[in-house]
Each structure stands twice: as C-alpha cells, then as structure tokens.
N, C-alpha and C positions, 0 to 999 in steps of 0.2 A: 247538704250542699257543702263542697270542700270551701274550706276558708286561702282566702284569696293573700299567696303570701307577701312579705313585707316588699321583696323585689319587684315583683308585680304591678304591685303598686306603685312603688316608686317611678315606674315605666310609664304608666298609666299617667301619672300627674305632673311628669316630664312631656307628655305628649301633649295635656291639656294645656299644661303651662306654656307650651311650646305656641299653639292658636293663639293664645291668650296674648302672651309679650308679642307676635309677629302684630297683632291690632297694636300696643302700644308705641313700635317702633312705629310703624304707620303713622302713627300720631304725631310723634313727635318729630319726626325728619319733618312732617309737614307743616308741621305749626312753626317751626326754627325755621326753613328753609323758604317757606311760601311765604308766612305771614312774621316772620323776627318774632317769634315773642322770646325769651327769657327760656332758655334751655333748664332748670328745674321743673320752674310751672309747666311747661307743655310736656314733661318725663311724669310732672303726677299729674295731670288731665289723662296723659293717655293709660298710667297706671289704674288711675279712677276707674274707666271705659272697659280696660281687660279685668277689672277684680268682675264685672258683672258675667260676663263670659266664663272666666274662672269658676265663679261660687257653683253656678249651674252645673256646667258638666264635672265637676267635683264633688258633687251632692250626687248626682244620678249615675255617673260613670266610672270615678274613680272608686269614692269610698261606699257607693250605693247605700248612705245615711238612712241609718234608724230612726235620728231625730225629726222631730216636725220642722216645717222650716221656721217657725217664731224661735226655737232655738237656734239653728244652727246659723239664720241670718245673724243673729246677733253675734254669738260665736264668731263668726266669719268676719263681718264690722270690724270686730276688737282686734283679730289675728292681722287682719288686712290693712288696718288703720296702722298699725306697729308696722306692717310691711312698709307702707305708703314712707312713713317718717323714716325709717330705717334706706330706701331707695332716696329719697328726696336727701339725704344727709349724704348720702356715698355721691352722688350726683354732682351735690352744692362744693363737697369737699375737692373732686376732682378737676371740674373746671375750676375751680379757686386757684390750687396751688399747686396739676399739675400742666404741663405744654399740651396736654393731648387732644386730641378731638373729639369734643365731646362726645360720641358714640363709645369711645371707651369708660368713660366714667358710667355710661350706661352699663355697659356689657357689665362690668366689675359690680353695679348694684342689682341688676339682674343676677348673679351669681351668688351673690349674698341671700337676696331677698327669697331664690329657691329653697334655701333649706331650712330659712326663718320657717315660710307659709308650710313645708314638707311636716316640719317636725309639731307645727302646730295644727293643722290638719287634719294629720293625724294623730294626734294626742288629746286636743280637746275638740275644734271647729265640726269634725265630724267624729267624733268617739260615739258611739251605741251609749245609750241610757244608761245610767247607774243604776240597777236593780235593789231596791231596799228588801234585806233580808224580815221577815214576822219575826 
C-alpha cells in the first residue's frame, strides 16, 4: 500500500481540524454570548469538547495509527494538553492587551495551536511503534 504523503496529510488534518474547531467556535460564541462566561474558559471548554472529535478521526482517518489506543490517548492527552495552554495563553494574551474582538485572539490561537497539534501528531501522538531491532 502507497504511503500516504506528507501533503496529504496535512489536508486530511486540516479538514479534521476544520469539524473540530467549527464545535469549539460553537462553543464559545455561545457560552460568551448566551450565558457571559469569561472568554478563555469558554475558548478551552470548547477546545476540551473538539480535542475529543480531533483524537478520533485523527487516529482512524488522518494518520490511520499503528498504535493501540492506551498509547496514543496518552500521546494525544500530552500534545493536546500543551495545545490547550498554548490556545488558552494566545486567547488570555489577546483580550488583555489588544482592542479586538475576541474572535480574533481566537482565530490568532487557532492558527498557532494547528501546527503545534500537526507537528506533534505526527511526530510522536500518532507515530507507528518503534520496532526493536534482536
């Protein structure tokens, strides 16, 4: 079976990533808009909500993972959790200090947080087994 190239991919987990964040935007317009909370907290509730959407069709669809899932959750946890703080700081930083609407300090940590999760991924979250040589 041809190996699936690096472009490809990247498409693939653009598109997931794509389902993924439109749930978290959903979230948060609604939890800021409907109920006031606090524009970080309701940007990582709803990032919490898409990492579980993410992990699945990234496991079966994008990287089609070797690993069992007792790795690759954990894997994923770690990368995601770093996503999470890494979104939650561009987010905090934005409304802070600059005039915008919060939606942009979203967009700006959604743009970041792709290439975090992309490069992590696929370099360890779903990397194929390390074969030990005899």
């Amino acid at each position: 079976m041809p190996k699936v190239s690096l472009l490809k991919k990247f498409f693939r987990f653009v598109f997931v990533g794509g389902l993924a964040t439109a749930l978290q935007y959903v979230m948060l317009v609604a939890l800021v808009s409907l109920w006031q909370w606090q524009v970080t907290l309701a940007s990582s509730l709803g990032f919490t909500a898409s990492a579980v959407v993410n992990y699945w069709l990234n496991y079966k669809l994008t990287f089609k993972a070797k690993n069992g899932h007792r790795v690759a959750v954990f894997r994923f946890a770690v990368t995601a959790g770093m996503g999470l703080l890494l979104n939650g700081a561009i987010v905090q930083i934005g409304i802070t200090y600059t005039h915008l609407p919060y939606l942009w300090s979203q967009i700006a940590a959604t743009v970041a947080v792709l290439f975090w999760n992309f490069v992590g991924s696929l370099k360890w979250t779903y990397a194929p087994p390390v074969r030990k040589s005899a």
